[in-house]
C-alpha positions as CSV (number, residue, x, y, z in Angstrom):
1,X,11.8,6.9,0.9
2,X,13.5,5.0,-2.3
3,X,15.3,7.2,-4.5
4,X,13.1,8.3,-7.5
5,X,15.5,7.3,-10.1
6,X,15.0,3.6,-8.9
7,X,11.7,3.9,-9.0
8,X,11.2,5.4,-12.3
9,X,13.6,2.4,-13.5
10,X,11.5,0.0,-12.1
11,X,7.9,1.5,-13.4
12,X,9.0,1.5,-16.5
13,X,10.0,-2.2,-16.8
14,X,6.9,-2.8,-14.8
15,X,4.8,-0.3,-17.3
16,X,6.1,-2.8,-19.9
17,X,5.3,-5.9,-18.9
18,X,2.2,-5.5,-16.8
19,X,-0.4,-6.3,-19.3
20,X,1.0,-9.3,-20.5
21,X,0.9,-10.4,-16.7
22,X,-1.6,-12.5,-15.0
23,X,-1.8,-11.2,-11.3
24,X,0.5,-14.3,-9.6
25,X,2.8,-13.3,-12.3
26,X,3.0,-9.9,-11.0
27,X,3.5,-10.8,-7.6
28,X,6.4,-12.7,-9.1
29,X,8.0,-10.0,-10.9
30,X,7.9,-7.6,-8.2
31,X,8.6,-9.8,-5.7
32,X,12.3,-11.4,-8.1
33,X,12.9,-7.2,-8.6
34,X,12.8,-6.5,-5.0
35,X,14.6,-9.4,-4.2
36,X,17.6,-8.4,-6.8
37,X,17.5,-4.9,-4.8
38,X,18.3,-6.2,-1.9
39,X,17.6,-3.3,0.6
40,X,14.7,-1.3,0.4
41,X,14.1,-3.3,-2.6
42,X,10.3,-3.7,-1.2
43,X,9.7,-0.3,-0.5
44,X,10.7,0.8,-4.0
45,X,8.6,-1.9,-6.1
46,X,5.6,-1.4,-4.1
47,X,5.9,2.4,-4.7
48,X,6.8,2.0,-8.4
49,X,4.3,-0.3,-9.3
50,X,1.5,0.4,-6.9
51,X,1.4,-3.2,-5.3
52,X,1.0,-3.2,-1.8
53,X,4.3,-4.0,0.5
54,X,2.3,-6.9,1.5
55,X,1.7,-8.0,-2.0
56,X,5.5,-8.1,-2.5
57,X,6.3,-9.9,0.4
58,X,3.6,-12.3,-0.7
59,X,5.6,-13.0,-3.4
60,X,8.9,-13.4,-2.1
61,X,7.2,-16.1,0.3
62,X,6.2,-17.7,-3.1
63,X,9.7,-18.0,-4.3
64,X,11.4,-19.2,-1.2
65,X,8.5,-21.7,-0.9
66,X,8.9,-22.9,-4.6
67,X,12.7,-23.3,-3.9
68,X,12.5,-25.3,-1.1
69,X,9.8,-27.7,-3.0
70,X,12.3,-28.3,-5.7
71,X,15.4,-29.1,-3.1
């Protein structure tokens, strides 16, 4: 379970950016946030922002993919 504190952090950047996001750009977000937690970072976006774990990981896929296109 993610410590509360982080995931009141993290809903409330969430909280202010969602509705300027498109839903790829979500997946982004979450997935660049989790990624700059390190571990557990997954755990505690999905549960602060009420994406799925898989919706995260999604995104994280979509970063390392993007990376290794630009190399």
């Amino acid at each position: 379970m993610p410590d509360e504190t982080v995931v009141k952090r993290i809903r409330a950047k969430y909280n202010a950016v969602v509705n300027d996001l498109d839903e790829r750009e979500r997946r982004i977000w979450a997935a660049t946030e989790a990624i700059a937690m390190g571990r557990g970072g997954i755990t505690a976006v999905a549960a602060a922002t009420g994406l799925s774990d898989r919706t995260v990981r999604n995104g994280i896929a979509e970063i390392r993919e993007s990376k290794q296109l630009s190399s």
